[in-house]
C-alpha positions in Angstrom: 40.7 118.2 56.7 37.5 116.0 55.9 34.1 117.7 55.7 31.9 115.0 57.8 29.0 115.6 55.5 31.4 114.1 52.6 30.4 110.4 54.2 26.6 111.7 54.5 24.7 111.0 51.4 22.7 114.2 52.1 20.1 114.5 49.1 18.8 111.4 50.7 18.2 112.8 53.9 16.6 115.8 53.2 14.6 114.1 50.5 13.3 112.0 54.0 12.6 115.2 55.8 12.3 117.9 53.7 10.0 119.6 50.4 11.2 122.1 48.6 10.0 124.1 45.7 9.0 127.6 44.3 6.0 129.3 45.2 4.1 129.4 42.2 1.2 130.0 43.4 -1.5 131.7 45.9 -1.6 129.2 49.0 2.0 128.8 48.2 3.3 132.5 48.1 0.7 133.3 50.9 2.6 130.1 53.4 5.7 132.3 52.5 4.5 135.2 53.3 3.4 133.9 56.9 6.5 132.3 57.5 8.1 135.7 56.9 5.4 137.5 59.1 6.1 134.6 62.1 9.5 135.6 62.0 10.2 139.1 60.7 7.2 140.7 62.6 6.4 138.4 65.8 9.3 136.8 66.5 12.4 140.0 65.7 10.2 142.7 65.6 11.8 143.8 62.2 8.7 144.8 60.5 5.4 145.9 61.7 2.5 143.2 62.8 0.2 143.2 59.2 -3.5 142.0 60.2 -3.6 139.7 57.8 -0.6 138.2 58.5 1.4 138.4 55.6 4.6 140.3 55.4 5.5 141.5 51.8 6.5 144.4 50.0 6.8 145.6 46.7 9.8 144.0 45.9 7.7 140.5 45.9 6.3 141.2 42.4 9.6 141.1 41.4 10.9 137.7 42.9 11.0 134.4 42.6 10.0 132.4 46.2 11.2 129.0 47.2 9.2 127.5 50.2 10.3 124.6 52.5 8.1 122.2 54.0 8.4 119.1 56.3 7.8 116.2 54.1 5.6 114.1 57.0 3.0 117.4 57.4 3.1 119.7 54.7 4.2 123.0 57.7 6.0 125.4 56.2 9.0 125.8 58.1 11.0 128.3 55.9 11.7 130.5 52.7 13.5 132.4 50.6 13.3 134.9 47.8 15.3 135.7 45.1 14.6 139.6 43.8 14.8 140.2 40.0 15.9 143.4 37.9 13.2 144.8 35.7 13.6 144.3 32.7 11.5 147.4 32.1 13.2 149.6 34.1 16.7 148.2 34.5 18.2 151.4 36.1 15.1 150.2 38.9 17.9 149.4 41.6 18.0 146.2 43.2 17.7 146.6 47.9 21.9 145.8 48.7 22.3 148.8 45.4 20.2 151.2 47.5 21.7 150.7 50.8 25.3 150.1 50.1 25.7 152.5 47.7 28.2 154.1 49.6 30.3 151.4 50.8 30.5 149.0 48.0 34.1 148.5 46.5 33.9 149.2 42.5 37.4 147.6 41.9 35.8 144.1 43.6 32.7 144.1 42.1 30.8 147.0 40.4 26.9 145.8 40.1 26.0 148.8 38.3 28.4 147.5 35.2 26.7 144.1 35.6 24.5 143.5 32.6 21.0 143.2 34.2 19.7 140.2 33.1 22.5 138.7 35.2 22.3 140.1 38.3 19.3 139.3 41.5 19.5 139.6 45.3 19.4 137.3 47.9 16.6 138.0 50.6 13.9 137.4 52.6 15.4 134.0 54.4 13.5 132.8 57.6 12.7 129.8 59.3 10.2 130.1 62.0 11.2 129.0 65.4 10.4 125.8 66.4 13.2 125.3 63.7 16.1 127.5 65.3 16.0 126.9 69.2 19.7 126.7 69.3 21.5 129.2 71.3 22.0 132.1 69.5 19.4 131.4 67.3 16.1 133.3 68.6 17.9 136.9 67.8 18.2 135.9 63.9 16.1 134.8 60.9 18.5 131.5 60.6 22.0 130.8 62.3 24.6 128.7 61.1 27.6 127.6 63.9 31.1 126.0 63.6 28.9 123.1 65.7 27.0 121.9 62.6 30.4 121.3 60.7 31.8 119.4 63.5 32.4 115.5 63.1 30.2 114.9 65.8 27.4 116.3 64.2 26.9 114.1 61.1 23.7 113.9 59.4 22.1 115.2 62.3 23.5 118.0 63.2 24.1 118.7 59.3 22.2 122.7 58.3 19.8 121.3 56.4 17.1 124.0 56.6 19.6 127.5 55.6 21.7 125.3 53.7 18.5 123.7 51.6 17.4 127.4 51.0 20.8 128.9 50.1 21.5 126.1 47.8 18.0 126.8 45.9 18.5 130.1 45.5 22.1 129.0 43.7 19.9 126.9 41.4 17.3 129.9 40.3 20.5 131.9 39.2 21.9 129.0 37.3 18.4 127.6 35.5 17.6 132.0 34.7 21.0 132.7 34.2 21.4 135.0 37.0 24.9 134.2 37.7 25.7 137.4 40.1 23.7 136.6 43.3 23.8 139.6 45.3 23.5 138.9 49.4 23.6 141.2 52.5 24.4 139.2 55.1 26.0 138.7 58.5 29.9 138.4 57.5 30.4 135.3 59.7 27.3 133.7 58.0 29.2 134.4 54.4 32.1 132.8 56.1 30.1 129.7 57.3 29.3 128.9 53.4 32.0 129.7 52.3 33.8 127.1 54.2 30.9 124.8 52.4 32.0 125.7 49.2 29.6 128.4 48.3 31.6 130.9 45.9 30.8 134.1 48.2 33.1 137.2 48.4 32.5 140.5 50.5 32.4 143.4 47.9 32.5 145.9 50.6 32.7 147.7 53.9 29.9 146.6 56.4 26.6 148.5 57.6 24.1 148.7 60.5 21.0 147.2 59.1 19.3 145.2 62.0 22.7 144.5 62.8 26.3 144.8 61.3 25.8 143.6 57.5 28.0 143.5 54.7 27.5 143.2 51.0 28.9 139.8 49.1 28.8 138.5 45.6 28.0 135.1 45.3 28.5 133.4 41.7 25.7 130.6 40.8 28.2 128.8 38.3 31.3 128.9 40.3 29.7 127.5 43.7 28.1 123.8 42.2 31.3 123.1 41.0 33.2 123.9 44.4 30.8 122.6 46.2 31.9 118.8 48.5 30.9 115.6 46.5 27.8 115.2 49.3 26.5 119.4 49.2 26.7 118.2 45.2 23.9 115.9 45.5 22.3 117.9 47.9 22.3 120.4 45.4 21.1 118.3 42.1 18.0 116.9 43.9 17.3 120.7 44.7 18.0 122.1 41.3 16.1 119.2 39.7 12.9 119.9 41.7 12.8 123.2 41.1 12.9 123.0 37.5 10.6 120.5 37.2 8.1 123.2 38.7 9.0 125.9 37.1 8.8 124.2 33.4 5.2 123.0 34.3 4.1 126.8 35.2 2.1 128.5 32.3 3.4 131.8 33.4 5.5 133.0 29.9 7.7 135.2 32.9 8.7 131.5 34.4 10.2 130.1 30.7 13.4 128.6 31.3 15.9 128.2 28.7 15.7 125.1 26.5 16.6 122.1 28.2 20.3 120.8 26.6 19.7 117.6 24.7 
């Protein structure tokens, strides 16, 4: 059966609404850290109320942050980060190593025979909540339904916003070479994009961790290929703005590989 978003031309449509791009710098990282402190702390009640507003932890120093904005206003409406190994201490364990230790499957997918430079985590998404009213919704940092895949929906019920921030996080592990995307996740979420065409497997049994979570693999290279002709699009503007951004930094952490010629 027909995706509905393969008659969409997407990329235009959340080029209409939408800014995307990595935090780079202070004002940036400090809108991502309020959007995470609206949501996390306010809104769910995951993490304590900071009086500065700002949720972070000591895993931020080690990420890359993408931050979404609406286009007509410049409001951060959601983010994303994307943790990295260190490259010196790469025995440092990445979160989803830590806490599903026990319950990954080694004959799926054995992170810790990984080499480093290839592996990051998924984390960190939220959207505040003028941006998920939705039933079902408030309880969760973002919510995808069988709804926004339905015909009726078309390019306005499309998931722009979880989708958008998903997608860039695909497009850090392929510009770094991370290709091993590691993401704890709710396991209907993970089954949502994988209907999309993300290249996401579970890698092991689930875990309470503000709800029931389970550990998936998600490959950068294999999912742009798989994804539908529209979600391609999609996915080039994304990947194009982001590297544009991250070439112009003057942080020597931030150099991508040579551009192919």
């Amino acid at each position: 059966m027909n995706d509905p978003s393969d008659s969409i031309d997407l990329a235009e449509a959340f080029q209409r609404l939408f800014e995307i791009a990595p935090a780079l710098d202070a004002a940036s990282l400090a809108a991502v850290y309020g959007v995470r402190h609206e949501v996390y702390c306010r809104d769910l009640g995951w993490e304590p109320l900071r009086e500065n507003g700002q949720e972070s932890d000591d895993y931020d120093r080690h990420s890359l942050h993408c931050l979404l904005t609406k286009r007509d206003t410049g409001e951060a409406i959601g983010c994303i980060r994307v943790i990295l190994t260190r490259a010196n201490d790469p025995d440092y364990p990445l979160p989803m190593e830590d806490s599903c230790r026990e319950v990954i499957d080694r004959a799926i997918a054995d992170p810790t025979r990984m080499p480093r430079n290839t592996i990051c985590e998924v984390s960190r998404l939220a959207v505040i909540n003028t941006y998920r009213q939705r039933k079902g919704e408030t309880a969760a940092p973002v919510s995808i339904t069988d709804d926004d895949f339905a015909p009726r929906g078309g390019v306005q019920r499309f998931p722009y916003i979880p989708v958008s921030l998903y997608l860039s996080s695909i497009a850090i592990g392929n510009l770094f070479g991370m290709d091993n995307l590691l993401v704890l996740t709710e396991p209907r979420l993970a089954s949502h994009f994988s209907r999309i065409g993300f290249h996401i497997h579970q890698i092991g049994g689930s875990i309470e961790h503000r709800g029931t979570r389970a550990p998936s693999l998600l490959s950068a290279s294999k999912t742009v290929p798989g994804l539908r002709p529209a979600m391609q699009s999609l996915y080039r503007l994304i990947e194009a703005k982001l590297e544009t951004a991250f070439r112009q930094h003057p942080s020597a952490l931030l150099q991508l590989p040579p551009k192919n010629t």
